[in-house]
Backbone atoms as SQL, in Angstrom:
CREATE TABLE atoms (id INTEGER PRIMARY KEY, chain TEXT, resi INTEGER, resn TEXT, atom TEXT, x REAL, y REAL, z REAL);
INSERT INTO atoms VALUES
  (1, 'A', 1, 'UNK', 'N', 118.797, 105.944, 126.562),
  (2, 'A', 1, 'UNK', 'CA', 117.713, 106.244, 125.650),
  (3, 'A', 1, 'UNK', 'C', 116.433, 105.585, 126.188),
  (4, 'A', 2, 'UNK', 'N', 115.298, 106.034, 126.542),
  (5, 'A', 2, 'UNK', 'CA', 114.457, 106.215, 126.840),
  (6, 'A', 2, 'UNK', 'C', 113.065, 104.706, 125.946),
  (7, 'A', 3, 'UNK', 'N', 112.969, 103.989, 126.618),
  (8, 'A', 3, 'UNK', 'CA', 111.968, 103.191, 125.619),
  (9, 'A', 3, 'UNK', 'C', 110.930, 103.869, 125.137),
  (10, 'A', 4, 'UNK', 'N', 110.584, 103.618, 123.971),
  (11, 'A', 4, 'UNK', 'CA', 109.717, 104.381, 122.841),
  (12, 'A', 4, 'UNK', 'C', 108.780, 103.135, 122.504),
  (13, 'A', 5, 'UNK', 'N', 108.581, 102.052, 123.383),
  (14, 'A', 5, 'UNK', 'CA', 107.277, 101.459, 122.768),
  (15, 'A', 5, 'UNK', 'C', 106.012, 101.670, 123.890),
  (16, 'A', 6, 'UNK', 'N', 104.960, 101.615, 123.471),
  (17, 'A', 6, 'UNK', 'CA', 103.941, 101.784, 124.316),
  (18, 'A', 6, 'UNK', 'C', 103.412, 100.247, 124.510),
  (19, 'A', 7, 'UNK', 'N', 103.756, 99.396, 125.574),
  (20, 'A', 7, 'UNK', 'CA', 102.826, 98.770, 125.952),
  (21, 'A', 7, 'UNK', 'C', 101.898, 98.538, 126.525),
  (22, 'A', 8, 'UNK', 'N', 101.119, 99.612, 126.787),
  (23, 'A', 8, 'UNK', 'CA', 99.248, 99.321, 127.616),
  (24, 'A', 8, 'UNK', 'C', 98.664, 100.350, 125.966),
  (25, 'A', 9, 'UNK', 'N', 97.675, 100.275, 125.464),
  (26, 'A', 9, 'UNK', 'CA', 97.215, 100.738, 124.917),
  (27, 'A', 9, 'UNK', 'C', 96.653, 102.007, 125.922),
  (28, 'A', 10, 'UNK', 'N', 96.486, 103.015, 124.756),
  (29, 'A', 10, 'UNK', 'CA', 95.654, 104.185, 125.225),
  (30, 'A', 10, 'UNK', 'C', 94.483, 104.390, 125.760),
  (31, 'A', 11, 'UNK', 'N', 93.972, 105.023, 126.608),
  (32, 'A', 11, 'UNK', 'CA', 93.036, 104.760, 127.402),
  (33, 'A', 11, 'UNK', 'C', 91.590, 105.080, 126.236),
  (34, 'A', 12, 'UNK', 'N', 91.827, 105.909, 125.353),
  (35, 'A', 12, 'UNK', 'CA', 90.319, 105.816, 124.515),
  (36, 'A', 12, 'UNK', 'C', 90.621, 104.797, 123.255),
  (37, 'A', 13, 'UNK', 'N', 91.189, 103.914, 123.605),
  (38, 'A', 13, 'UNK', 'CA', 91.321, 102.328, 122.668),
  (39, 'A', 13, 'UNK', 'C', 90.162, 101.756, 122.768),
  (40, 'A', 14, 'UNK', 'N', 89.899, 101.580, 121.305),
  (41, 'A', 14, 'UNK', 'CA', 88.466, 100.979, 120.416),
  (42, 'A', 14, 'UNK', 'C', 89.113, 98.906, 120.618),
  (43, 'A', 15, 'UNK', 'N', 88.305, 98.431, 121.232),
  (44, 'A', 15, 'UNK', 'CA', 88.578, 97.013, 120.148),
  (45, 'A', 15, 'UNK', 'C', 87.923, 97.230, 119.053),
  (46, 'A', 16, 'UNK', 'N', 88.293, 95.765, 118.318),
  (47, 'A', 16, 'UNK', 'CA', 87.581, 95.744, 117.056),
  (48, 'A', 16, 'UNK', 'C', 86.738, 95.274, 117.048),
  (49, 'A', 17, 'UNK', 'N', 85.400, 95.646, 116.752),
  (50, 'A', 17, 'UNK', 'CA', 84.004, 94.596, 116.192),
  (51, 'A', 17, 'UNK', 'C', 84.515, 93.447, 115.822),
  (52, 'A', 18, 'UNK', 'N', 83.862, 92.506, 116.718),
  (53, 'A', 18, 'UNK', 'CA', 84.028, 91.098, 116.717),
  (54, 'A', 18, 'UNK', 'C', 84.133, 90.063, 115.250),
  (55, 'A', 19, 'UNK', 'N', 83.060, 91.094, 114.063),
  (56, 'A', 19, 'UNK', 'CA', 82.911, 90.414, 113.050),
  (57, 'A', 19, 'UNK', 'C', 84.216, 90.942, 111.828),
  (58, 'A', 20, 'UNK', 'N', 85.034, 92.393, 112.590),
  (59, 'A', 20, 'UNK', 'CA', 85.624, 93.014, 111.663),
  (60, 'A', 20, 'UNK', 'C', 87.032, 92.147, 112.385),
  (61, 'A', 21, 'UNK', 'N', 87.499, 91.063, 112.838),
  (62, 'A', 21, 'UNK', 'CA', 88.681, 91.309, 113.387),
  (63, 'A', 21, 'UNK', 'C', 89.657, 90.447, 112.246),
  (64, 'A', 22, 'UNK', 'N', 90.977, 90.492, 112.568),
  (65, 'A', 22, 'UNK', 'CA', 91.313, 89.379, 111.708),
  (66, 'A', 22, 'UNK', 'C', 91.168, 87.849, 111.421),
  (67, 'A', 23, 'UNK', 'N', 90.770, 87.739, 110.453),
  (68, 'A', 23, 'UNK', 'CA', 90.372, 85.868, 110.574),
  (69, 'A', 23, 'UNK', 'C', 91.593, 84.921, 110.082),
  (70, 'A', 24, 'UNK', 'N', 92.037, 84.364, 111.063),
  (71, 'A', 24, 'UNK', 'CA', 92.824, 83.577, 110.212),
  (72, 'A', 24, 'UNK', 'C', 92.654, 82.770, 109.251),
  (73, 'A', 25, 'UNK', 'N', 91.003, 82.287, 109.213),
  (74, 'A', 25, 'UNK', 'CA', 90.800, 81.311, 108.288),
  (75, 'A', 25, 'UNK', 'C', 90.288, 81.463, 106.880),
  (76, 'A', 26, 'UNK', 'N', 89.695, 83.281, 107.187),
  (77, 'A', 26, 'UNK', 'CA', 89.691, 83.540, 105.703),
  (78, 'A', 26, 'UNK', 'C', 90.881, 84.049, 105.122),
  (79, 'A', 27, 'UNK', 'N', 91.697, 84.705, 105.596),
  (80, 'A', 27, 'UNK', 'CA', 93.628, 84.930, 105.163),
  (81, 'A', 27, 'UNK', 'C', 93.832, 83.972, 104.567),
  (82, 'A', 28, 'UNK', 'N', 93.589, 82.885, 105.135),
  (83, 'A', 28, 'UNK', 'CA', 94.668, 81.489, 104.686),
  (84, 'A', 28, 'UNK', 'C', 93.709, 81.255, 103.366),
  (85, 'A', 29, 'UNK', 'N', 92.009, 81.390, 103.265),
  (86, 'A', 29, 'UNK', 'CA', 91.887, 80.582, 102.402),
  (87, 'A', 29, 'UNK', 'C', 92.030, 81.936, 100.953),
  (88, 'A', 30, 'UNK', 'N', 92.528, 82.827, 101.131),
  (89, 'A', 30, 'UNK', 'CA', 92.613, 84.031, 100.412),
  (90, 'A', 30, 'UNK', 'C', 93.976, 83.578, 99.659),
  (91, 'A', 31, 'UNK', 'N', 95.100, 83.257, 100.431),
  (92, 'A', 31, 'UNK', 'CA', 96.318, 82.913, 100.409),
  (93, 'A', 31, 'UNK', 'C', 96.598, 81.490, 99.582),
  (94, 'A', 32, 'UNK', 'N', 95.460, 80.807, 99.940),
  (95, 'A', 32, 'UNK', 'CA', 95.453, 79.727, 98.914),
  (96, 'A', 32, 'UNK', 'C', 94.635, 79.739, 97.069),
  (97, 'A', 33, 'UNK', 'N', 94.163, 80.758, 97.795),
  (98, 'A', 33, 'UNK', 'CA', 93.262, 80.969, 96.393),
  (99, 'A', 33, 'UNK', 'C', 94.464, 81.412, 95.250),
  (100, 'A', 34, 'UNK', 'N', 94.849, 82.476, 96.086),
  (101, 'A', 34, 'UNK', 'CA', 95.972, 83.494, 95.280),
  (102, 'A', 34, 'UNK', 'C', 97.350, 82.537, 94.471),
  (103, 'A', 35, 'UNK', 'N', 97.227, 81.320, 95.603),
  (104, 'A', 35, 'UNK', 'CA', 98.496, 80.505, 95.457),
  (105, 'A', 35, 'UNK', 'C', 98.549, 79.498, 93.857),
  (106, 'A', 36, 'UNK', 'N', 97.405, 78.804, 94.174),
  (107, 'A', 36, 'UNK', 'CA', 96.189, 77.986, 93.222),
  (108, 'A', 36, 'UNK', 'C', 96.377, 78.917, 91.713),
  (109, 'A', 37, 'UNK', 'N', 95.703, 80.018, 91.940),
  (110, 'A', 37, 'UNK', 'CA', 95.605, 80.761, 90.445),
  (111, 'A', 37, 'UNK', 'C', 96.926, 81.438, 90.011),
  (112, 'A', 38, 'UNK', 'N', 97.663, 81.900, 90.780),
  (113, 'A', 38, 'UNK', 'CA', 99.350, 82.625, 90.220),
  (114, 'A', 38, 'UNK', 'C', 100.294, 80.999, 89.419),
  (115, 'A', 39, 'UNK', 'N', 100.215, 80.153, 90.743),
  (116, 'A', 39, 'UNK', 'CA', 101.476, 79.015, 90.922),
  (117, 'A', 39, 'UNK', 'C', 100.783, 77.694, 89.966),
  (118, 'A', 40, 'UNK', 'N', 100.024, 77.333, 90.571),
  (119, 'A', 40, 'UNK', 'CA', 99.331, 76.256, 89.792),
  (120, 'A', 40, 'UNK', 'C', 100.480, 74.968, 89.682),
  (121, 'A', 41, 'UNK', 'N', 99.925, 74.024, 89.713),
  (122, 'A', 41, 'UNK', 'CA', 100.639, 72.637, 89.752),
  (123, 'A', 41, 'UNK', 'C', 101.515, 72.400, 88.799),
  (124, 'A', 42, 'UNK', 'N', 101.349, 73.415, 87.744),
  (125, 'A', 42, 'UNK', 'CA', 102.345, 72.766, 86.658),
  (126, 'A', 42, 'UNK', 'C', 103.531, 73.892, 86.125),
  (127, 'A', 43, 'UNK', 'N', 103.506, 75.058, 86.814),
  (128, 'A', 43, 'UNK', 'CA', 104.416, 76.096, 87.038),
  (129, 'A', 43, 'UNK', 'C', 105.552, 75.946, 87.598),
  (130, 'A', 44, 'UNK', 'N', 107.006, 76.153, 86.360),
  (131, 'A', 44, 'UNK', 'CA', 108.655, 76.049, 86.629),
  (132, 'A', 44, 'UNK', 'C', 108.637, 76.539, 87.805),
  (133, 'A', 45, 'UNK', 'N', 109.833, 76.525, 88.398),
  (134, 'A', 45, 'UNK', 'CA', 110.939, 78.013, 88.796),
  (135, 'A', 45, 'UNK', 'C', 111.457, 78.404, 87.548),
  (136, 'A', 46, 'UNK', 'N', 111.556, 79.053, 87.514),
  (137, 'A', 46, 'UNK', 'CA', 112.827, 80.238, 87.163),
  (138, 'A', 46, 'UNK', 'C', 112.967, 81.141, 87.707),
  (139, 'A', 47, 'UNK', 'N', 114.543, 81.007, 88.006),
  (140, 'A', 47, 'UNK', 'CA', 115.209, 81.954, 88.794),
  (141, 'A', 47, 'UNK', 'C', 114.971, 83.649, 88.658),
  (142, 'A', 48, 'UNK', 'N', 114.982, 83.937, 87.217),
  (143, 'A', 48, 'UNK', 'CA', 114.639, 85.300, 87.019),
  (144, 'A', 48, 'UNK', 'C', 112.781, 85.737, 87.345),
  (145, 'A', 49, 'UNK', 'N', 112.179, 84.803, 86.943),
  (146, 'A', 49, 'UNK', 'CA', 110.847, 84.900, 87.316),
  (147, 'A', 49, 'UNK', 'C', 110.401, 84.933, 89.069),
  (148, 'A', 50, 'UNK', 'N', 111.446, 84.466, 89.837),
  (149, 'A', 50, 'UNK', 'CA', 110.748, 84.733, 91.355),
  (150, 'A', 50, 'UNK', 'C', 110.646, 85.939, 91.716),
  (151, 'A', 51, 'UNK', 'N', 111.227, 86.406, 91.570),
  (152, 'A', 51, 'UNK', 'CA', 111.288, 88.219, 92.707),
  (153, 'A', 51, 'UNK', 'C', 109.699, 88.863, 91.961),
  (154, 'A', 52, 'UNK', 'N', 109.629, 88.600, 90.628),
  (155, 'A', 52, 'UNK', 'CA', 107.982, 89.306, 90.181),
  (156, 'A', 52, 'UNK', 'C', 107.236, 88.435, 90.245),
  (157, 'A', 53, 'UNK', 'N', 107.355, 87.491, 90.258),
  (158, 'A', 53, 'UNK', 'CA', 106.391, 86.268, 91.083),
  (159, 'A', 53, 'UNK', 'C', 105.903, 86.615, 92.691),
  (160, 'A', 54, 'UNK', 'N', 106.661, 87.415, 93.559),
  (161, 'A', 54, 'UNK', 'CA', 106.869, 87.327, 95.098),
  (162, 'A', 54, 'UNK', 'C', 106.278, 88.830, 95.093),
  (163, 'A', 55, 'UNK', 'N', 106.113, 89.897, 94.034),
  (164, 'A', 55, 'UNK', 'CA', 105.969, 91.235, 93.993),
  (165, 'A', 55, 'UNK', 'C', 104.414, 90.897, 93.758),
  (166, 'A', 56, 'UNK', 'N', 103.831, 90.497, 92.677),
  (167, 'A', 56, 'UNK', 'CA', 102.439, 89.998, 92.053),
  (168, 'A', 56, 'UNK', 'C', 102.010, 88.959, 93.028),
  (169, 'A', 57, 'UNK', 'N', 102.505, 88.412, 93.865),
  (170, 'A', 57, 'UNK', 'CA', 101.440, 87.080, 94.434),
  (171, 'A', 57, 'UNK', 'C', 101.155, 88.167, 96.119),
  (172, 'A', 58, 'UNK', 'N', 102.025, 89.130, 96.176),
  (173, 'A', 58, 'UNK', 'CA', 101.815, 89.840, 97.691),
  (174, 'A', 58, 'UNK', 'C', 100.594, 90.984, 97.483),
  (175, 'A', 59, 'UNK', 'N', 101.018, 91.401, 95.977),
  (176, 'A', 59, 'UNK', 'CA', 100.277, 92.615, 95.463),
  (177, 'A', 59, 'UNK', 'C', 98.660, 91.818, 95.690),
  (178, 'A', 60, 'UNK', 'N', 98.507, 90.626, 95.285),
  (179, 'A', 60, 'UNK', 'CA', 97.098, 90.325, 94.661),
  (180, 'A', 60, 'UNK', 'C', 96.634, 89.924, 96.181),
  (181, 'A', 61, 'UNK', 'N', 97.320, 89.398, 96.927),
  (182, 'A', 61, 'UNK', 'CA', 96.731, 89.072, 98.270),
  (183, 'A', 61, 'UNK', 'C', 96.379, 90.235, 98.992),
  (184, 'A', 62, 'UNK', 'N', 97.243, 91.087, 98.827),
  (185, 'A', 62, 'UNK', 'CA', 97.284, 92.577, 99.733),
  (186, 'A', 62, 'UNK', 'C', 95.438, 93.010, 98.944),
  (187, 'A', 63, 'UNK', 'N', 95.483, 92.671, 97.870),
  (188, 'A', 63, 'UNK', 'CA', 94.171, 93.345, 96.924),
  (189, 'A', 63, 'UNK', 'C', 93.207, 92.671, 97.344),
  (190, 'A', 64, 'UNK', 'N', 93.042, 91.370, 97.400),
  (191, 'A', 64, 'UNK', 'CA', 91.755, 90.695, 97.756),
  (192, 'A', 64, 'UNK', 'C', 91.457, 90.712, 99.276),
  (193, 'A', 65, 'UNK', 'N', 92.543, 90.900, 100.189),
  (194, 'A', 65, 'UNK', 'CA', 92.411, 91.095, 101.678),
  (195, 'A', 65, 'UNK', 'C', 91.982, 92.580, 101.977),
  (196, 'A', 66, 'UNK', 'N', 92.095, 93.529, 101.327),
  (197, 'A', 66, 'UNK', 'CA', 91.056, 94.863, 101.450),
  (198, 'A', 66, 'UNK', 'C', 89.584, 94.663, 101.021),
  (199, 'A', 67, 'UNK', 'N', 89.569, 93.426, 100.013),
  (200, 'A', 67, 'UNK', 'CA', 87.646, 93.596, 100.029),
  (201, 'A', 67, 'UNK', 'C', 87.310, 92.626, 100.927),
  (202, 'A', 68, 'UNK', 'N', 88.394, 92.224, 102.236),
  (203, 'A', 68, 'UNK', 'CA', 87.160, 91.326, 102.996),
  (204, 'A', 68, 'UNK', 'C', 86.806, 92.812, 104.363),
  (205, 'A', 69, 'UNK', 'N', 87.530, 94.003, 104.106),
  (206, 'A', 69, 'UNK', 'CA', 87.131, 95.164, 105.189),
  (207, 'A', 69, 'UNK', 'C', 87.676, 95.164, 106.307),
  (208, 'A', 70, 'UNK', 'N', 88.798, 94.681, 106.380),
  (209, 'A', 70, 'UNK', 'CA', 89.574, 94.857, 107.977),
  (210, 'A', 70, 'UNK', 'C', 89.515, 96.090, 108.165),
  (211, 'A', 71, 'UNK', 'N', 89.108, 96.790, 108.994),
  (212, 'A', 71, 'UNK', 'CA', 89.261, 98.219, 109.002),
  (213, 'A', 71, 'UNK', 'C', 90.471, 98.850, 110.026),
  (214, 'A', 72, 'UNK', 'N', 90.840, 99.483, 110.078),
  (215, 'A', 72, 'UNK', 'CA', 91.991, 100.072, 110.936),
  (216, 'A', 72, 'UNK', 'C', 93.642, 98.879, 111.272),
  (217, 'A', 73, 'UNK', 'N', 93.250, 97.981, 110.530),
  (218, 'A', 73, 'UNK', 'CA', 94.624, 97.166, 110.514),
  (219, 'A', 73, 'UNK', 'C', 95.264, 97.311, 109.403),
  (220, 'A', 74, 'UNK', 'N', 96.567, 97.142, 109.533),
  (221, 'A', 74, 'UNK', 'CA', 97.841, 96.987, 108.875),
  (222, 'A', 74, 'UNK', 'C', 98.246, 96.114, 108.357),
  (223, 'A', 75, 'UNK', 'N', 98.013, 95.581, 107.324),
  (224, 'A', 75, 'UNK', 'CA', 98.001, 94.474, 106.748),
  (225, 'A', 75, 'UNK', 'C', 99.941, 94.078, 106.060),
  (226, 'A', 76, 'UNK', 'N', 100.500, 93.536, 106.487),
  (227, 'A', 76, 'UNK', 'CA', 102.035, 93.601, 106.135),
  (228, 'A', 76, 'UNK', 'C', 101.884, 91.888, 105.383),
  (229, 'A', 77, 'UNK', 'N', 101.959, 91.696, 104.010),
  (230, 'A', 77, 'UNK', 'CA', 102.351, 90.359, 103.259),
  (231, 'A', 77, 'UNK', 'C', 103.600, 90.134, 102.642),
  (232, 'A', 78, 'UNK', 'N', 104.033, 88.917, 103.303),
  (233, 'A', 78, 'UNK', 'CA', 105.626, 88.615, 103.055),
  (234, 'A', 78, 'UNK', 'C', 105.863, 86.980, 102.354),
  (235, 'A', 79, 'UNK', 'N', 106.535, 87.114, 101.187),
  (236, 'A', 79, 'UNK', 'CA', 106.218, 85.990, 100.229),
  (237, 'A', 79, 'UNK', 'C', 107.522, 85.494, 100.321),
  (238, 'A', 80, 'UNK', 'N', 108.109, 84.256, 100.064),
  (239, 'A', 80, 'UNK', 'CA', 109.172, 83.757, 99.774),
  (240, 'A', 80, 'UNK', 'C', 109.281, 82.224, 98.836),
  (241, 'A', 81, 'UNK', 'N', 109.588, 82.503, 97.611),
  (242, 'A', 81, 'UNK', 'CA', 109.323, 81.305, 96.178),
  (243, 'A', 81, 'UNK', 'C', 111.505, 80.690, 96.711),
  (244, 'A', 82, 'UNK', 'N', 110.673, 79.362, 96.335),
  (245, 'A', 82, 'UNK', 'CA', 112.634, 78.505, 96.346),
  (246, 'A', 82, 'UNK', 'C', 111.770, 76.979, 95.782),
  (247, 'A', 83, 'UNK', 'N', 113.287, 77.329, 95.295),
  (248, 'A', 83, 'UNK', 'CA', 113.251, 75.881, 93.975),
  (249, 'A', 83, 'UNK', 'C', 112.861, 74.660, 94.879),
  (250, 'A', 84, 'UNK', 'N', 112.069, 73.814, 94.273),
  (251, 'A', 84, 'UNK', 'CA', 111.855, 72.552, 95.337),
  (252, 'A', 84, 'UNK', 'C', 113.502, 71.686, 95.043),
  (253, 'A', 85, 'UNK', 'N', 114.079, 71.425, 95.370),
  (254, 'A', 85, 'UNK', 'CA', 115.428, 70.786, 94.956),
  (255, 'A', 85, 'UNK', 'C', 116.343, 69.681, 96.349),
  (256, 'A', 86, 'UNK', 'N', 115.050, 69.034, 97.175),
  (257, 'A', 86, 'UNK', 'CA', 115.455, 68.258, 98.084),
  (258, 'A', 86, 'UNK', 'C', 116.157, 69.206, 98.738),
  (259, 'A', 87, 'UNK', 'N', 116.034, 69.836, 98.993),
  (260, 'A', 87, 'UNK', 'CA', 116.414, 70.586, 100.673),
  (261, 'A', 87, 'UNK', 'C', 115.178, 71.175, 101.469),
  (262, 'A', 88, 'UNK', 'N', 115.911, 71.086, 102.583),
  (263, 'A', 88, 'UNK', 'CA', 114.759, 71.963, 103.779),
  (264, 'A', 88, 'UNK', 'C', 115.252, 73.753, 104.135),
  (265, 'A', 89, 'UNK', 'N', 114.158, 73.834, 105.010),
  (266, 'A', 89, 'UNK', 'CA', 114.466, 75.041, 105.052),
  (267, 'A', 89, 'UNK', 'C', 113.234, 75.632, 105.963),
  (268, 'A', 90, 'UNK', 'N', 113.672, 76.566, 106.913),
  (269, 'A', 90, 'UNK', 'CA', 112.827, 77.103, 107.600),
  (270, 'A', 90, 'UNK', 'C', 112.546, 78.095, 107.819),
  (271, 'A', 91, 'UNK', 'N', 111.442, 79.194, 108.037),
  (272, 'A', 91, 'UNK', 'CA', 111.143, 80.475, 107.800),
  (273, 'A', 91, 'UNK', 'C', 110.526, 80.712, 109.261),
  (274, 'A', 92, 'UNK', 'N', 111.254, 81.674, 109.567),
  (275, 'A', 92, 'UNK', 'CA', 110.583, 82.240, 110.975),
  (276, 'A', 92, 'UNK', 'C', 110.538, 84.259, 110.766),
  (277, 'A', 93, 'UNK', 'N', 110.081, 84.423, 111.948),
  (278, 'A', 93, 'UNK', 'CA', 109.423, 86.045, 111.551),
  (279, 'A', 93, 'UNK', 'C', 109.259, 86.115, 113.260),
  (280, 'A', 94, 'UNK', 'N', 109.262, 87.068, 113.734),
  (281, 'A', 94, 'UNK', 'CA', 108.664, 87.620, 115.082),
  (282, 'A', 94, 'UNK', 'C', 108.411, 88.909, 114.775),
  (283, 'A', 95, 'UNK', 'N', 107.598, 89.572, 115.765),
  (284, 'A', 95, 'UNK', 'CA', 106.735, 90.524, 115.555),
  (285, 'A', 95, 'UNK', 'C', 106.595, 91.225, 116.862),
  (286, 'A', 96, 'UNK', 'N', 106.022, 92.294, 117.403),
  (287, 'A', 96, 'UNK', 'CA', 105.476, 93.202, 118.586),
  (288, 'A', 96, 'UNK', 'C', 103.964, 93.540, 118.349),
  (289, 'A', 97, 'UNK', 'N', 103.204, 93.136, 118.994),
  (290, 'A', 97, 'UNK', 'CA', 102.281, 93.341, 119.560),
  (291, 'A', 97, 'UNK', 'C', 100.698, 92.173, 120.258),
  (292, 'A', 98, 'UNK', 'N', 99.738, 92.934, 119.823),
  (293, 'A', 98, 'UNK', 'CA', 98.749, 92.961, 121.154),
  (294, 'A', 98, 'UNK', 'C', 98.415, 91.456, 120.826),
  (295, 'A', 99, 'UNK', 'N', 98.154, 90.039, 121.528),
  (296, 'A', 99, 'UNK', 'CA', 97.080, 89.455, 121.133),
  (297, 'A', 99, 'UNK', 'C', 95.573, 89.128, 121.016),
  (298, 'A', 100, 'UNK', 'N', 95.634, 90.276, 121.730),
  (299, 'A', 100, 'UNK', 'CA', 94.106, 90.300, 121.735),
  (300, 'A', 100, 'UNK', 'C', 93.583, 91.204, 120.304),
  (301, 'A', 101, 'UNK', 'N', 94.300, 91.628, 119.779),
  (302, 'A', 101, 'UNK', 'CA', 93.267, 92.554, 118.728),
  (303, 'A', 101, 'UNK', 'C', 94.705, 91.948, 117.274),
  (304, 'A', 102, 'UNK', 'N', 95.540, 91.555, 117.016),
  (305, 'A', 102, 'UNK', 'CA', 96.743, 90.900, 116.228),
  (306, 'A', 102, 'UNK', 'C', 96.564, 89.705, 116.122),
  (307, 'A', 103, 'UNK', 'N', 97.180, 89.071, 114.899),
  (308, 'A', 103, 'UNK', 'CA', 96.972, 87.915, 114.677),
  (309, 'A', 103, 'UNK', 'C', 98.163, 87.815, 113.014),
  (310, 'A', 104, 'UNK', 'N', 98.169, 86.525, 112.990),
  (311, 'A', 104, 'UNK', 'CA', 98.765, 86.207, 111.497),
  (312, 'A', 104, 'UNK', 'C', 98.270, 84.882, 110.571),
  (313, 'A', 105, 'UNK', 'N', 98.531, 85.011, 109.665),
  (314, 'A', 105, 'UNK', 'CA', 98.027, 83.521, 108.885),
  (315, 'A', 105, 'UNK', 'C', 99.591, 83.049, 107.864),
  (316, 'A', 106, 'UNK', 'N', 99.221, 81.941, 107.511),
  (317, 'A', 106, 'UNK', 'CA', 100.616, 81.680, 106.986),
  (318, 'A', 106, 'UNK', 'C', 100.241, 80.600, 106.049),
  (319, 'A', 107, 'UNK', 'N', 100.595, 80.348, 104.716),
  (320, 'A', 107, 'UNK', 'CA', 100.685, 79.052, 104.201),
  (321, 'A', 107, 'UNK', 'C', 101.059, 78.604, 102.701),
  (322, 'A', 108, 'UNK', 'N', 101.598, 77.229, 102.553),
  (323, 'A', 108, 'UNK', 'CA', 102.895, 77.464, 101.968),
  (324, 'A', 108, 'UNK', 'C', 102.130, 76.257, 101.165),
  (325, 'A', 109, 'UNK', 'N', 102.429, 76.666, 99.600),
  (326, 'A', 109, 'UNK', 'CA', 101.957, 75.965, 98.743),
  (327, 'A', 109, 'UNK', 'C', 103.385, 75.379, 97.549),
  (328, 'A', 110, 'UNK', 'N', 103.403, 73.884, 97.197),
  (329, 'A', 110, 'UNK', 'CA', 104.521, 73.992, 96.842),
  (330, 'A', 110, 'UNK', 'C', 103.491, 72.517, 95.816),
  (331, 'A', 111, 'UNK', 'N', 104.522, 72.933, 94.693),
  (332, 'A', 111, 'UNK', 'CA', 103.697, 72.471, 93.554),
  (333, 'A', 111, 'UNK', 'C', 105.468, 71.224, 93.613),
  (334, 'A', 112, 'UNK', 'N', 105.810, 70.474, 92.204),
  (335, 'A', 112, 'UNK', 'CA', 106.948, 69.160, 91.688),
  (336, 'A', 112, 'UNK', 'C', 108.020, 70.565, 91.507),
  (337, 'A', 113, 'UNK', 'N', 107.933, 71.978, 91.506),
  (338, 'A', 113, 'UNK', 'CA', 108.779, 72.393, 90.796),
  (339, 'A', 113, 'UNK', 'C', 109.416, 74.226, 92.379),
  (340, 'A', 114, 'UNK', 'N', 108.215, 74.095, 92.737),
  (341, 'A', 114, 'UNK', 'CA', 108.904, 75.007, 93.780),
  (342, 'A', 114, 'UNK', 'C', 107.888, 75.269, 94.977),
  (343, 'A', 115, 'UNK', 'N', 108.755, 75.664, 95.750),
  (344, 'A', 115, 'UNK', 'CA', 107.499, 75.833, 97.487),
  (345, 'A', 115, 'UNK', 'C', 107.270, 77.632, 97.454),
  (346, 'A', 116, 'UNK', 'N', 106.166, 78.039, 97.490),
  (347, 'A', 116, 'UNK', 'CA', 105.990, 79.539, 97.490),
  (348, 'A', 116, 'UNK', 'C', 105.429, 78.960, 99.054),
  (349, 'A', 117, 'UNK', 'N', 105.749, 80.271, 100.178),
  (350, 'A', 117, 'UNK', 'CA', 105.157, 80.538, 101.645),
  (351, 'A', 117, 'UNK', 'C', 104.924, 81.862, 101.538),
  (352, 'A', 118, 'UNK', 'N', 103.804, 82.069, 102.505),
  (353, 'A', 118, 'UNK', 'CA', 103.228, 83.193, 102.352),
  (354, 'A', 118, 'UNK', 'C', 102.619, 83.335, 103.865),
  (355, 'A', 119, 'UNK', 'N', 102.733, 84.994, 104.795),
  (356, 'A', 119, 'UNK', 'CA', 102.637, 84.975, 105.845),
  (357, 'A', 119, 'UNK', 'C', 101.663, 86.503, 105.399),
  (358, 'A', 120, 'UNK', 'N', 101.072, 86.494, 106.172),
  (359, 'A', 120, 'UNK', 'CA', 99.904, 88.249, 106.230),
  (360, 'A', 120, 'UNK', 'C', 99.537, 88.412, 107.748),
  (361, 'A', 121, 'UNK', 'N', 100.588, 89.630, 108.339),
  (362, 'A', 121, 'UNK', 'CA', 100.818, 90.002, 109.829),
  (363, 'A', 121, 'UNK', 'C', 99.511, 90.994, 109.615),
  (364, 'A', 122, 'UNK', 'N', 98.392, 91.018, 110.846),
  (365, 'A', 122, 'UNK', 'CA', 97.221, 92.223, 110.524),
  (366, 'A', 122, 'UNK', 'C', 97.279, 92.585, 112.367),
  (367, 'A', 123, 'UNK', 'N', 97.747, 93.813, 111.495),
  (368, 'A', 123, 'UNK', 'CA', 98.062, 94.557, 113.349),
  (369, 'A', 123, 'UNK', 'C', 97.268, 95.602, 113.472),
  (370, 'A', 124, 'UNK', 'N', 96.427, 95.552, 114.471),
  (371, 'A', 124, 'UNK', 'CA', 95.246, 96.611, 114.418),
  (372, 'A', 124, 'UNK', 'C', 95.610, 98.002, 114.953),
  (373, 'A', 125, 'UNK', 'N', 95.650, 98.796, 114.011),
  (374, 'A', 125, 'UNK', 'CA', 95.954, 100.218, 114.284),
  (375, 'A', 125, 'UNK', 'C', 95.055, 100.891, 115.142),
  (376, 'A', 126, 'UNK', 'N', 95.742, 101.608, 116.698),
  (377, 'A', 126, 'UNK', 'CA', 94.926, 101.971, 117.812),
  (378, 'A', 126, 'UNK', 'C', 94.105, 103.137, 117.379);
């Protein structure tokens, strides 16, 4: 079977305007905002409450990361809420593509009662 990924981009490939590209530093501080106003310092777990906790905190990031205008990227947000309960735990992700026009932000807010992480992959569509 025949590889089906393209690695050189197409020859009439746009970069992105320098000011439109992904920022990691406004993601993250988008990601914290979102984190701050959903989670807040004094917010349980409950077990039945994570999965619409993880649906609403991706939804609202996915919402406020379209009015900063990335244009032609793919914005993919991936949430994961766990009880703070003295354990560790580690979250990894890999991905395909360009670094020159791709990028990600990531960051993990964890209040006395649970750790929410939050990752937003922005892959620029050729």
């Amino acid at each position: 079977m025949p590889n089906e990924y393209i690695v050189a981009p197409r020859e009439d490939f746009t970069m992105p305007r320098p000011e439109a590209k992904f920022s990691v530093h406004a993601v993250e501080s988008v990601i914290h905002e979102v984190c701050e106003s959903m989670v807040g310092p004094g917010r349980l777990y409950v077990y039945e409450e994570a999965q619409p906790l993880i649906k609403d905190l991706c939804a609202e990031v996915q919402q406020r990361l379209v009015r900063l205008g990335y244009e032609r990227y793919k914005l993919v947000t991936h949430a994961t809420v766990t009880e703070a309960a003295n354990q560790g735990m580690r979250i990894a992700s890999r991905c395909l593509w360009d670094p020159e026009t791709d990028n990600y932000a990531a960051y993990t807010y964890s209040n006395e009662y649970m750790h929410v992480s939050v990752a937003v992959f922005g892959v620029y569509w050729e």
